[in-house]
PyMOL CGO cylinders between C-alpha atoms (Angstrom):
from pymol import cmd
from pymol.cgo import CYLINDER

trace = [
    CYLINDER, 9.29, 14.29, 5.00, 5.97, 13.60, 3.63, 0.3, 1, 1, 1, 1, 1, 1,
    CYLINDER, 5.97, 13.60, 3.63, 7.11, 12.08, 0.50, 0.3, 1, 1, 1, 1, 1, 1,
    CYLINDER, 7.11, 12.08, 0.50, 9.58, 9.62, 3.01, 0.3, 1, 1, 1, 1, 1, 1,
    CYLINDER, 9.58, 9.62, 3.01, 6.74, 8.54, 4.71, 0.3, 1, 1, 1, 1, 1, 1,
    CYLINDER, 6.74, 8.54, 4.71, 4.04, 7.99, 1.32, 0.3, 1, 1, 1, 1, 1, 1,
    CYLINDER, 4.04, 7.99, 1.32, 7.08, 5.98, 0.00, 0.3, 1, 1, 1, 1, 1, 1,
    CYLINDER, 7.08, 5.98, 0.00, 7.56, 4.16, 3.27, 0.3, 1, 1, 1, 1, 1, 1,
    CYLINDER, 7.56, 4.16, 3.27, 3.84, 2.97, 3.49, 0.3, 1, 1, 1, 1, 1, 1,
    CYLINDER, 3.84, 2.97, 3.49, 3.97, 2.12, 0.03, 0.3, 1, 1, 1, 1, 1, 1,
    CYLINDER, 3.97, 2.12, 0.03, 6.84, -0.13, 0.13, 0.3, 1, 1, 1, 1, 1, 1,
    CYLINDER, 6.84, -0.13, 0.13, 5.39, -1.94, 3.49, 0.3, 1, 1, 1, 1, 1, 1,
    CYLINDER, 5.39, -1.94, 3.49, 2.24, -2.73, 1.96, 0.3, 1, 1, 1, 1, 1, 1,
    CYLINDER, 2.24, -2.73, 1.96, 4.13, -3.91, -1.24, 0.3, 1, 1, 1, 1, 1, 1,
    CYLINDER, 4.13, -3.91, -1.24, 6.17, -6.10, 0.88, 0.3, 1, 1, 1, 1, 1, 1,
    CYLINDER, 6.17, -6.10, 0.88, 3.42, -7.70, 2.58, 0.3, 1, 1, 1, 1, 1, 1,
    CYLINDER, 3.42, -7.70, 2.58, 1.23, -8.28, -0.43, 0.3, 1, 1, 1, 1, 1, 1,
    CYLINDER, 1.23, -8.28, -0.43, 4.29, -10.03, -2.39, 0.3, 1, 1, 1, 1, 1, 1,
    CYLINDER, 4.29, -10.03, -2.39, 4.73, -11.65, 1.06, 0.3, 1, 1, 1, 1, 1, 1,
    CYLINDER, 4.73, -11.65, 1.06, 1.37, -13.40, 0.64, 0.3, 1, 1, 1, 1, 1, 1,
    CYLINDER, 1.37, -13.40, 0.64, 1.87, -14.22, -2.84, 0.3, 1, 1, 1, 1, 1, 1,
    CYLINDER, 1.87, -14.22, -2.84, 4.92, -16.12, -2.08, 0.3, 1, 1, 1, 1, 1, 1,
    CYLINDER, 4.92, -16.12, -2.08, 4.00, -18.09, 1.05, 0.3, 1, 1, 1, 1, 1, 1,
    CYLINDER, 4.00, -18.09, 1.05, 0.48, -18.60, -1.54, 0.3, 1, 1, 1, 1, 1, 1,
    CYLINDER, 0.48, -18.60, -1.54, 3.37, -20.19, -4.38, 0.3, 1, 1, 1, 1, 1, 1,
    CYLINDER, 3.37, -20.19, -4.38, 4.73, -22.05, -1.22, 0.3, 1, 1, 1, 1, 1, 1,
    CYLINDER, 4.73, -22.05, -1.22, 1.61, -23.40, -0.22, 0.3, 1, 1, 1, 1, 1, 1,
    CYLINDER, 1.61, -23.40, -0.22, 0.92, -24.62, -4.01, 0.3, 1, 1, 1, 1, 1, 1,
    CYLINDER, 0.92, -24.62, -4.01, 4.17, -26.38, -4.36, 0.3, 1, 1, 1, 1, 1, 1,
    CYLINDER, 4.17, -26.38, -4.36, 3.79, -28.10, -1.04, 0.3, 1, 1, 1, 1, 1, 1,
    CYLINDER, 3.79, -28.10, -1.04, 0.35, -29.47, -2.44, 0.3, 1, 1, 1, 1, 1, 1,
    CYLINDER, 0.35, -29.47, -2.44, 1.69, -30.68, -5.53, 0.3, 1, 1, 1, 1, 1, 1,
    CYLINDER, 1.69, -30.68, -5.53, 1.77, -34.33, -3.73, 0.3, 1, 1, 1, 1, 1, 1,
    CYLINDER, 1.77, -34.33, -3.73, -1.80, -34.31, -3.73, 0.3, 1, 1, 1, 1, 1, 1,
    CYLINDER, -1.80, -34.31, -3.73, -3.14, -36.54, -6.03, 0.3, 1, 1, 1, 1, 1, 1,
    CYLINDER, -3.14, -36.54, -6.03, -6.18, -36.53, -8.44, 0.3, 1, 1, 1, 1, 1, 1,
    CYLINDER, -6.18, -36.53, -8.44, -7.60, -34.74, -11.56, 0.3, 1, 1, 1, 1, 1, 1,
    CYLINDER, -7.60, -34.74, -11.56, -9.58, -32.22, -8.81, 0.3, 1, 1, 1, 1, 1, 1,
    CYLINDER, -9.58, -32.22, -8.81, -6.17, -31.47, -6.77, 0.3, 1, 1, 1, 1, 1, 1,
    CYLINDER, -6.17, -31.47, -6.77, -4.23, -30.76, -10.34, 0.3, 1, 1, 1, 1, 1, 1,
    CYLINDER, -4.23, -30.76, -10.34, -7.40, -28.51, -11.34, 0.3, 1, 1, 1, 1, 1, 1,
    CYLINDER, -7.40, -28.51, -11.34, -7.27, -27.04, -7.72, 0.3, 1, 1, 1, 1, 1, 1,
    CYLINDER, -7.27, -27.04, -7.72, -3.48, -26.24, -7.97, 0.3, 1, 1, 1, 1, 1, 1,
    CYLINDER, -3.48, -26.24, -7.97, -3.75, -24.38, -11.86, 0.3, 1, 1, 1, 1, 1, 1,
    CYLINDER, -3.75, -24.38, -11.86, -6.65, -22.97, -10.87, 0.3, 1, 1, 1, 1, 1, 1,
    CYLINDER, -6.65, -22.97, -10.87, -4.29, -21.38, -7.54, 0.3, 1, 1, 1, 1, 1, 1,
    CYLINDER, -4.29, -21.38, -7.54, -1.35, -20.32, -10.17, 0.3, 1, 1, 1, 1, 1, 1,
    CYLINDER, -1.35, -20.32, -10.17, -3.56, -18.40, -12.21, 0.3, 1, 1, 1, 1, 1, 1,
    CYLINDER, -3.56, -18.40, -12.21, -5.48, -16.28, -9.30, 0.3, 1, 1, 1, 1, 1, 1,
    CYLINDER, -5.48, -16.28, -9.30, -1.81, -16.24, -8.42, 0.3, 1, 1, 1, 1, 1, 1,
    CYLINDER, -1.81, -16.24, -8.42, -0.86, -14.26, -11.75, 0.3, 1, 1, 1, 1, 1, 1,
    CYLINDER, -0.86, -14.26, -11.75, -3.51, -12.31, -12.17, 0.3, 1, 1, 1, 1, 1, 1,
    CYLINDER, -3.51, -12.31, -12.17, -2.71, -11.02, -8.45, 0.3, 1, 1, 1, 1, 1, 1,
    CYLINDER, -2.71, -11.02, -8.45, 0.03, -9.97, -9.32, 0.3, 1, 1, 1, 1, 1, 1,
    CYLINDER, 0.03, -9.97, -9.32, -0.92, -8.25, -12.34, 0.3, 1, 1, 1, 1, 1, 1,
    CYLINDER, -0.92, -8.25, -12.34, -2.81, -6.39, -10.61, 0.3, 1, 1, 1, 1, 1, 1,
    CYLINDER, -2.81, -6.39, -10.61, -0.08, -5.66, -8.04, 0.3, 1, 1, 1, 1, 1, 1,
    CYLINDER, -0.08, -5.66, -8.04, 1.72, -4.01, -10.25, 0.3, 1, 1, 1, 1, 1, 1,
    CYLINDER, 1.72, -4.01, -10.25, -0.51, -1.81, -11.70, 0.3, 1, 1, 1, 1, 1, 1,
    CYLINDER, -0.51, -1.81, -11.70, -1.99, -1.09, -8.32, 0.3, 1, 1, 1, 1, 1, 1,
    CYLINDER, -1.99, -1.09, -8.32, 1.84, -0.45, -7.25, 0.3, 1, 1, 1, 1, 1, 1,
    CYLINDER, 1.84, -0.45, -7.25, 2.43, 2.56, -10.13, 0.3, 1, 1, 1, 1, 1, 1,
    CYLINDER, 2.43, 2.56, -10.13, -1.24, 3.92, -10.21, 0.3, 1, 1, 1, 1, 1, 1,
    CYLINDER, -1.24, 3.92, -10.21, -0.33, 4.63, -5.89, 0.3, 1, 1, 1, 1, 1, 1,
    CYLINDER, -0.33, 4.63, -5.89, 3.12, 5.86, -6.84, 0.3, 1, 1, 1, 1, 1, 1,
    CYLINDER, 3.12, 5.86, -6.84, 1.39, 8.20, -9.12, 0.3, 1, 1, 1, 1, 1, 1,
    CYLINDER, 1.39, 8.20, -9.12, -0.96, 9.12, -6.95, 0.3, 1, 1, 1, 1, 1, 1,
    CYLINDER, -0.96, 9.12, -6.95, 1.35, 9.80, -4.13, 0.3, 1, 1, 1, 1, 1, 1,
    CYLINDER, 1.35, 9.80, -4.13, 3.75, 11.77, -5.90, 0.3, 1, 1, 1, 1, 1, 1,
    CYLINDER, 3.75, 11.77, -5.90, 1.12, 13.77, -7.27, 0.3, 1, 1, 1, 1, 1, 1,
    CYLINDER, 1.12, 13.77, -7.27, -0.37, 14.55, -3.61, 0.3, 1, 1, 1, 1, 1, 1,
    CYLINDER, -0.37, 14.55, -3.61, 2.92, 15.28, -2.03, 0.3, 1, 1, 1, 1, 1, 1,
    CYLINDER, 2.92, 15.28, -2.03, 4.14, 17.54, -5.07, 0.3, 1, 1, 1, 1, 1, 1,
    CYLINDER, 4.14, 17.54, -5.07, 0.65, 19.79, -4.45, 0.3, 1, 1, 1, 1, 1, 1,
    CYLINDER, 0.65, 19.79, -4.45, 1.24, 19.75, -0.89, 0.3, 1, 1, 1, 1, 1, 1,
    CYLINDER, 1.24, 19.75, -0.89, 4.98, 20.87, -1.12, 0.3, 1, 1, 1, 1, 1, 1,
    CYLINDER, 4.98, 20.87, -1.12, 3.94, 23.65, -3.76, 0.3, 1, 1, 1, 1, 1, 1,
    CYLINDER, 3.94, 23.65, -3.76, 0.97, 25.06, -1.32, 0.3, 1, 1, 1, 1, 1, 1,
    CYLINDER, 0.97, 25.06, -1.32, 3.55, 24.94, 1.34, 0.3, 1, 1, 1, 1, 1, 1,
    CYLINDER, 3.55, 24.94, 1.34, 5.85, 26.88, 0.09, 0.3, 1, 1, 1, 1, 1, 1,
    CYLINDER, 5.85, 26.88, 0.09, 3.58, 29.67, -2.16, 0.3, 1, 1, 1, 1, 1, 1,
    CYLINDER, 3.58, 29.67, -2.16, 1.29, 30.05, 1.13, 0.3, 1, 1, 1, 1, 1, 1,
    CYLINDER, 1.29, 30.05, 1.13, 3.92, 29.57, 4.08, 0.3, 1, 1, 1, 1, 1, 1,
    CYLINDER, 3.92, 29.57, 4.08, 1.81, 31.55, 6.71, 0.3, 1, 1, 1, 1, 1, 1,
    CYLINDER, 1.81, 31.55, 6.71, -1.39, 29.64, 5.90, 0.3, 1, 1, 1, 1, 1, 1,
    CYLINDER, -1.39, 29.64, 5.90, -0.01, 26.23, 6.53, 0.3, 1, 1, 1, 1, 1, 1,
    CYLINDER, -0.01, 26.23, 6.53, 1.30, 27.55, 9.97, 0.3, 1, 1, 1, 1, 1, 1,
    CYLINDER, 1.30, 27.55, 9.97, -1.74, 28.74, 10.77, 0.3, 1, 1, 1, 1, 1, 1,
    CYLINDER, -1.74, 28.74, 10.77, -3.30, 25.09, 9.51, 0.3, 1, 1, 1, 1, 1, 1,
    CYLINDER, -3.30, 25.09, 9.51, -0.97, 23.31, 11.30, 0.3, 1, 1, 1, 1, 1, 1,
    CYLINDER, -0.97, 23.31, 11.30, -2.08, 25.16, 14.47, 0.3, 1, 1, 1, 1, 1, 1,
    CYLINDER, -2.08, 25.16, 14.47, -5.15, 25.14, 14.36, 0.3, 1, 1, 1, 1, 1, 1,
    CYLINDER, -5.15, 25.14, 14.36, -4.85, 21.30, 13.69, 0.3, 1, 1, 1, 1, 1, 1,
    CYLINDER, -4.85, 21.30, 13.69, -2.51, 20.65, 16.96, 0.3, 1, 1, 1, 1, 1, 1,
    CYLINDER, -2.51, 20.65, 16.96, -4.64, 22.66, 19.19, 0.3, 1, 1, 1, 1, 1, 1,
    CYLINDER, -4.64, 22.66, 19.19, -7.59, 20.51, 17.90, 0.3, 1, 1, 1, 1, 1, 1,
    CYLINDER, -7.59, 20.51, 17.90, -6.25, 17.48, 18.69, 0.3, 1, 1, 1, 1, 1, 1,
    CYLINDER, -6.25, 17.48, 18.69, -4.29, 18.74, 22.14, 0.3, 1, 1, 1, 1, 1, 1,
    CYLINDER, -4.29, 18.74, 22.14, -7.97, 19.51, 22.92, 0.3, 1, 1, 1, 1, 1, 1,
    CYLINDER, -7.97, 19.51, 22.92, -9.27, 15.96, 22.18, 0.3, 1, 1, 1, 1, 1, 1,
    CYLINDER, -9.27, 15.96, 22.18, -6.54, 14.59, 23.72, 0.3, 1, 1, 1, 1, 1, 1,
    CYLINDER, -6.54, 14.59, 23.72, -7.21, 16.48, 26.93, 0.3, 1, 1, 1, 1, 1, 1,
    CYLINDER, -7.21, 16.48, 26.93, -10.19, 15.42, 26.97, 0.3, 1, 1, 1, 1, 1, 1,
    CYLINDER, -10.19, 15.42, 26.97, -9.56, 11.35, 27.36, 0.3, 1, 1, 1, 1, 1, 1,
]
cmd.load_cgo(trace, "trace")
């Protein structure tokens, strides 16, 4: 379940970054009727922020894969070699916030 939801987050903030980037291309194309040496510099200058944004997408996009994975693989194996300790985590942890939730 944990690893469904790591993925999920993943993938929406992927989506929205490659989101940006596009309506970004979008916006550069649309300004490609501007005229002038300054608008033409202004518009490469746009393309390549553009590219290395998503360069660094990408390798920000496998380095939290890795990452993920990684956490959700230690958590599983603690799960399961100490079964009575993470019920006794996980109930401590409720009570804590049924407590703080009382309180409000």
């Amino acid at each position: 379940m944990a690893r469904t939801q790591a993925k999920t987050a993943q993938e929406i903030l992927m989506n929205d970054f490659q989101t940006l980037v596009s309506d970004t291309e979008r916006l550069l194309e649309h300004t490609a009727t501007l005229a002038g040496d300054q608008a033409d510099e202004l518009r490469e200058q746009i393309h390549e922020s553009l590219l290395r944004a998503r360069e660094t997408l990408k390798l920000t996009e496998d380095s939290l894969r890795e990452h993920g994975k990684a956490a959700v693989t230690a958590t599983e194996d603690y799960v399961q070699a100490n079964p009575w300790q993470s019920v006794g985590i996980a109930a401590g942890v409720g009570f804590l916030i049924g407590l703080l939730a009382s309180r409000r």
